[in-house]
N, CA, C and O atoms as CSV, one atom per row, in Angstrom:
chain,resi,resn,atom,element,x,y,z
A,1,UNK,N,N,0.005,-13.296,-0.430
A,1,UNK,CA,C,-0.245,-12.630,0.817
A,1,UNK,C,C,-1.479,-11.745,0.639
A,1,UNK,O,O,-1.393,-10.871,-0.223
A,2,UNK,N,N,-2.479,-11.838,1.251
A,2,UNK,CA,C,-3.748,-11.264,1.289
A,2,UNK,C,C,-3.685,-9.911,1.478
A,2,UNK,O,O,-3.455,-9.602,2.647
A,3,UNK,N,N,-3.850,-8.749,0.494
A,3,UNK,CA,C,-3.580,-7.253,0.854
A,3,UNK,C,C,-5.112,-7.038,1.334
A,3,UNK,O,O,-6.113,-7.511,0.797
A,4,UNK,N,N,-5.026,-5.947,2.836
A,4,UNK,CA,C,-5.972,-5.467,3.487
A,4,UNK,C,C,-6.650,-4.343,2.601
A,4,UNK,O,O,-7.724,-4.401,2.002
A,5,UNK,N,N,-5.594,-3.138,2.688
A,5,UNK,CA,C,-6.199,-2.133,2.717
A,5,UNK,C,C,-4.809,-1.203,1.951
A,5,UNK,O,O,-3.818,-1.245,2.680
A,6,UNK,N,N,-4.659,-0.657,1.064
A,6,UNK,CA,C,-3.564,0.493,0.583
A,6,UNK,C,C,-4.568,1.538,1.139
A,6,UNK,O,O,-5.798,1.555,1.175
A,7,UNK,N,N,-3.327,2.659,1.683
A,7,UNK,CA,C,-3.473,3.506,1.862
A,7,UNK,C,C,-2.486,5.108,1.237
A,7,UNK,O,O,-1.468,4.853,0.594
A,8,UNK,N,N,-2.728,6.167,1.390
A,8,UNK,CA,C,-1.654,7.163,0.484
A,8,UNK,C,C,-1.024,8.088,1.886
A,8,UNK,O,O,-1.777,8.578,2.727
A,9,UNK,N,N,0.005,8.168,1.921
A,9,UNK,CA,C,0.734,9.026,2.866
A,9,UNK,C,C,0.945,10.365,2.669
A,9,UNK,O,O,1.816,10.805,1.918
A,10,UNK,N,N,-0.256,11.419,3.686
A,10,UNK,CA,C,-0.678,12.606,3.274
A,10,UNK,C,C,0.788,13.431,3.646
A,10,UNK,O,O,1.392,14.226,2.926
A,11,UNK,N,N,1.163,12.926,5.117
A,11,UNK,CA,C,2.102,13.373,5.532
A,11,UNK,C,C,2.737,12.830,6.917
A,11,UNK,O,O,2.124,11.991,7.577
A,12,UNK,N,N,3.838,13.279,7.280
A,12,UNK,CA,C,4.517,12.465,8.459
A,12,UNK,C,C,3.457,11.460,8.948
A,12,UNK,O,O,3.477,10.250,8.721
A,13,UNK,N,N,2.396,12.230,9.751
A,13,UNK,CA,C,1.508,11.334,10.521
A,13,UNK,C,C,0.174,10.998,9.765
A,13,UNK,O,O,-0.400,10.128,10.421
A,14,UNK,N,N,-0.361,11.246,8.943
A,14,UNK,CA,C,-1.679,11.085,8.638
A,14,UNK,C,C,-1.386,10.472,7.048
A,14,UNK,O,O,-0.729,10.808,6.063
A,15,UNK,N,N,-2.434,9.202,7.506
A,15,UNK,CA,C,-3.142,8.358,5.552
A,15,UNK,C,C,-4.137,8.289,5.316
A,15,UNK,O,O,-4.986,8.552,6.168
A,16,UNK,N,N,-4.434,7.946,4.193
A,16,UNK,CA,C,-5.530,7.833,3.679
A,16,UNK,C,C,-5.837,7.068,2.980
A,16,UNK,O,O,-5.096,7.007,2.000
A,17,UNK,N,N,-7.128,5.965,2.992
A,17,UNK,CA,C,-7.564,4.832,1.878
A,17,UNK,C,C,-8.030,5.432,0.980
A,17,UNK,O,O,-8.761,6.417,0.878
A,18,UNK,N,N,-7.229,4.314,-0.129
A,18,UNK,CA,C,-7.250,4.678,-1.637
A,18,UNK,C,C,-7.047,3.294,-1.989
A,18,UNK,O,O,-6.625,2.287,-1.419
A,19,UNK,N,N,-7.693,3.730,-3.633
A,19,UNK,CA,C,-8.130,2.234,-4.800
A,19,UNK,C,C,-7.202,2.887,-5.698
A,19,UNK,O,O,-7.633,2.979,-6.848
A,20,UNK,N,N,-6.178,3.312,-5.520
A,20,UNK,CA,C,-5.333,3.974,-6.562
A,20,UNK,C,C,-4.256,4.250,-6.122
A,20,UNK,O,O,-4.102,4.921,-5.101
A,21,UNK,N,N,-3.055,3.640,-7.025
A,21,UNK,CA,C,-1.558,3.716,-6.962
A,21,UNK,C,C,-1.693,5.076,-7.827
A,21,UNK,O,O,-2.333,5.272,-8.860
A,22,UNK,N,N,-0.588,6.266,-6.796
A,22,UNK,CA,C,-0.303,7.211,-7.549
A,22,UNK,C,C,0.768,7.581,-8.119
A,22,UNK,O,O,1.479,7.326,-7.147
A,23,UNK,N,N,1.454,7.950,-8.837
A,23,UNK,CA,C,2.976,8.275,-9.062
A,23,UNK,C,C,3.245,9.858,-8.532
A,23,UNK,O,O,2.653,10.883,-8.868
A,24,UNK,N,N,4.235,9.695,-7.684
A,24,UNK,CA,C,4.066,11.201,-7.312
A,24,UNK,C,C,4.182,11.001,-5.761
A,24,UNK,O,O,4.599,11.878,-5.004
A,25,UNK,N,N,3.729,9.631,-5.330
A,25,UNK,CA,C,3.238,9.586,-3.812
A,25,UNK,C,C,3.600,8.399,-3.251
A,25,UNK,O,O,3.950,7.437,-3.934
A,26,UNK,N,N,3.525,8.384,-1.627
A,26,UNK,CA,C,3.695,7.118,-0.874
A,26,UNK,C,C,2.886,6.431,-0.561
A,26,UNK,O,O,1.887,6.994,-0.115
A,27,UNK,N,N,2.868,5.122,-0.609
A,27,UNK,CA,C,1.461,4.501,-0.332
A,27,UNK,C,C,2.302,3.431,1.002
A,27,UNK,O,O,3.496,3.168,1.147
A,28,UNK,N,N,1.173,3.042,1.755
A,28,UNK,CA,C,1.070,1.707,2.809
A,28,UNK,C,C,0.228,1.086,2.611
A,28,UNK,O,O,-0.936,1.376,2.337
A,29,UNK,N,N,0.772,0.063,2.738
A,29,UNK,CA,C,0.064,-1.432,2.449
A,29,UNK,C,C,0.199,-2.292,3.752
A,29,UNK,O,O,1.171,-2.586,4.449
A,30,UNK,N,N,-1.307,-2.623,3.831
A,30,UNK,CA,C,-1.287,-3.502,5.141
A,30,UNK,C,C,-2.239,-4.860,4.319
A,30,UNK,O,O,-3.169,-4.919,3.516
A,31,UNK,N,N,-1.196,-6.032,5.220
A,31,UNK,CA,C,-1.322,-7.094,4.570
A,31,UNK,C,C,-1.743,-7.972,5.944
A,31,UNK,O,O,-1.556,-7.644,7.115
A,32,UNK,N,N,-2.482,-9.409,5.330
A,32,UNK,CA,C,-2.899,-10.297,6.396
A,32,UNK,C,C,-1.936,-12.009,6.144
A,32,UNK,O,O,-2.517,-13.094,6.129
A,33,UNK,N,N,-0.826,-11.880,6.020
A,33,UNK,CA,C,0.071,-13.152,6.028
A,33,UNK,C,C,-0.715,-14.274,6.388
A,33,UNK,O,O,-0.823,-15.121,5.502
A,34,UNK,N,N,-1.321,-14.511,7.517
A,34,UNK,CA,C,-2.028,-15.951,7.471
A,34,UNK,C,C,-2.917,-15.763,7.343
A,34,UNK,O,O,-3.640,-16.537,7.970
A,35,UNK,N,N,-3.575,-14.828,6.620
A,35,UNK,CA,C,-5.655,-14.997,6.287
A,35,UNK,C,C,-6.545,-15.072,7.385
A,35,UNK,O,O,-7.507,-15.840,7.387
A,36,UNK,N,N,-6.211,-14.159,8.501
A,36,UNK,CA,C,-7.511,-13.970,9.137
A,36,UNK,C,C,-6.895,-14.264,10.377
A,36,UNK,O,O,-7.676,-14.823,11.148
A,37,UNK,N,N,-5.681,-14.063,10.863
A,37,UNK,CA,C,-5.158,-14.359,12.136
A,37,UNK,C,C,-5.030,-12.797,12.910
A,37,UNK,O,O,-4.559,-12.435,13.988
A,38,UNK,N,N,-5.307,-12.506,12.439
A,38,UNK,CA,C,-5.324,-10.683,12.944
A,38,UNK,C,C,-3.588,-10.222,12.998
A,38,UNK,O,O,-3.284,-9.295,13.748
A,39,UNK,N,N,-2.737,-10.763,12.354
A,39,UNK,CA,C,-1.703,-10.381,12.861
A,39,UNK,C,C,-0.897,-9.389,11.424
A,39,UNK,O,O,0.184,-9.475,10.842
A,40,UNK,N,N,-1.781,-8.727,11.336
A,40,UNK,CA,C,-1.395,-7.092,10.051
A,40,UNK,C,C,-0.025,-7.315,10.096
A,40,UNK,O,O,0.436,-8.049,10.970
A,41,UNK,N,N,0.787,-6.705,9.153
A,41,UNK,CA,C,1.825,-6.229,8.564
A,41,UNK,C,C,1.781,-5.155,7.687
A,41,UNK,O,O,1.260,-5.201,6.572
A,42,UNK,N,N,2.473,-3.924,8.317
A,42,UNK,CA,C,2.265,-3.208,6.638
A,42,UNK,C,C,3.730,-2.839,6.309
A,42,UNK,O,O,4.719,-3.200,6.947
A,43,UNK,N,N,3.701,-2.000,5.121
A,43,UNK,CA,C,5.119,-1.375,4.379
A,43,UNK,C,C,4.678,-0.700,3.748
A,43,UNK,O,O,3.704,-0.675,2.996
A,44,UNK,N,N,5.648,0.109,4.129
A,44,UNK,CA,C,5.564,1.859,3.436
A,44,UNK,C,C,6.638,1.498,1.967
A,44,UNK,O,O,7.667,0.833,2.096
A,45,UNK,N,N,6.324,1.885,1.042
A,45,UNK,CA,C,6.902,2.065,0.138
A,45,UNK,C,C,7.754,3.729,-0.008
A,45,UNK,O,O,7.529,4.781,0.591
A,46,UNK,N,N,8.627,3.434,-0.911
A,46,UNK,CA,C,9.305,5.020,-1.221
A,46,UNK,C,C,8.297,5.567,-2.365
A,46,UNK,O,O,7.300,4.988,-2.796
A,47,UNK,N,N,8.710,6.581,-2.670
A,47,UNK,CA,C,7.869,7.636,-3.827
A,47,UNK,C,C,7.428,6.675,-4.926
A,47,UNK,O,O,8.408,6.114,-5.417
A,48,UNK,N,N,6.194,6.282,-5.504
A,48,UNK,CA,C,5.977,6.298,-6.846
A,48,UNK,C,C,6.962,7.179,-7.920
A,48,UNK,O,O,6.986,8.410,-7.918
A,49,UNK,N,N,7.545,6.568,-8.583
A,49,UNK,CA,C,7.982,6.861,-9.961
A,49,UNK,C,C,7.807,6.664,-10.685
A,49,UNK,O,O,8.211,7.469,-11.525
A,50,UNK,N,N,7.090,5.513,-11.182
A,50,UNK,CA,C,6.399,4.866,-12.553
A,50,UNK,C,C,6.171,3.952,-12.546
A,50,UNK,O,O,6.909,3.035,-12.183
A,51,UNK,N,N,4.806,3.845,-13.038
A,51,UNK,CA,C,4.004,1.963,-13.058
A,51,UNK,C,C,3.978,1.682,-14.248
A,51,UNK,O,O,3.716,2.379,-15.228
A,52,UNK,N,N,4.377,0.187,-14.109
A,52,UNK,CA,C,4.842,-0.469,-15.727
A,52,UNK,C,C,4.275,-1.404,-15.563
A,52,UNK,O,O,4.472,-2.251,-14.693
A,53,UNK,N,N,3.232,-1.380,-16.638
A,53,UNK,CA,C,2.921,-2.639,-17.263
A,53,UNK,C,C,3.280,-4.108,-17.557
A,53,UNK,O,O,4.019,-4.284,-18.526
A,54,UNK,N,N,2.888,-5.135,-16.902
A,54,UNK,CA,C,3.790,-6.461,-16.481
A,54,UNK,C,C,2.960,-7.341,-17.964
A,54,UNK,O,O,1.863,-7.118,-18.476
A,55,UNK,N,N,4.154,-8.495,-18.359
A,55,UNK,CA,C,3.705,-9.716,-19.389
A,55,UNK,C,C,2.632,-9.868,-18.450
A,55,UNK,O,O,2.622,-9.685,-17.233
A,56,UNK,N,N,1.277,-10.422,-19.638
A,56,UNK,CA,C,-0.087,-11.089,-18.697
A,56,UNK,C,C,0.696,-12.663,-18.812
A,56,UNK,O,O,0.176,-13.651,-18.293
Protein backbone atom coordinates (compact mmCIF):
# COMPACT_ATOMS: atom_id res chain seq x y z
CA UNK A 1 0.00 0.00 0.00
CA UNK A 2 1.62 3.23 -1.15
CA UNK A 3 2.29 5.51 2.12
CA UNK A 4 1.55 9.33 1.31
CA UNK A 5 2.64 11.26 3.93
CA UNK A 6 3.26 10.36 8.08
CA UNK A 7 2.44 12.85 10.05
CA UNK A 8 2.97 13.46 14.28
CA UNK A 9 -0.12 14.32 16.40
CA UNK A 10 0.64 17.67 18.18
CA UNK A 11 -2.67 17.53 19.73
CA UNK A 12 -6.51 16.84 19.62
CA UNK A 13 -6.72 18.90 16.41
CA UNK A 14 -3.46 19.79 14.89
CA UNK A 15 -0.35 17.49 12.86
CA UNK A 16 2.45 17.73 11.60
CA UNK A 17 4.76 16.19 8.65
CA UNK A 18 7.52 14.26 9.73
CA UNK A 19 10.40 11.75 8.27
CA UNK A 20 10.54 10.36 11.73
CA UNK A 21 8.82 7.72 13.86
CA UNK A 22 8.98 8.93 17.42
CA UNK A 23 8.58 6.93 20.58
CA UNK A 24 6.82 8.96 22.93
CA UNK A 25 4.18 10.05 20.21
CA UNK A 26 1.23 9.55 17.77
CA UNK A 27 1.72 9.47 14.32
CA UNK A 28 -0.97 9.37 11.07
CA UNK A 29 -0.44 7.79 8.20
CA UNK A 30 -2.17 8.53 5.07
CA UNK A 31 -2.02 5.97 2.49
CA UNK A 32 -3.02 5.71 -1.39
CA UNK A 33 -4.58 1.90 -1.71
CA UNK A 34 -4.94 2.04 -5.47
CA UNK A 35 -1.90 4.30 -6.53
CA UNK A 36 -3.19 7.41 -7.66
CA UNK A 37 -7.00 7.13 -7.44
CA UNK A 38 -7.23 9.98 -4.98
CA UNK A 39 -9.08 7.94 -2.61
CA UNK A 40 -6.57 8.56 0.87
CA UNK A 41 -6.97 6.47 3.84
CA UNK A 42 -5.30 7.26 6.94
CA UNK A 43 -4.77 5.66 10.65
CA UNK A 44 -3.90 7.03 13.63
CA UNK A 45 -1.84 4.82 15.52
CA UNK A 46 -1.71 4.63 19.56
CA UNK A 47 1.50 5.98 21.45
CA UNK A 48 4.92 4.86 20.20
CA UNK A 49 6.50 2.56 22.69
CA UNK A 50 9.33 1.03 21.00
CA UNK A 51 10.76 0.37 17.54
CA UNK A 52 12.30 -2.94 16.95
CA UNK A 53 14.41 -3.89 14.63
CA UNK A 54 12.92 -6.52 12.01
CA UNK A 55 15.08 -9.92 10.33
CA UNK A 56 16.40 -8.18 6.87
Amino acid sequence: MPLVRVEILIDEFTTRETRRITVGRRHLYVTDPMGGMADFRWWLQRVTERIQRTAP
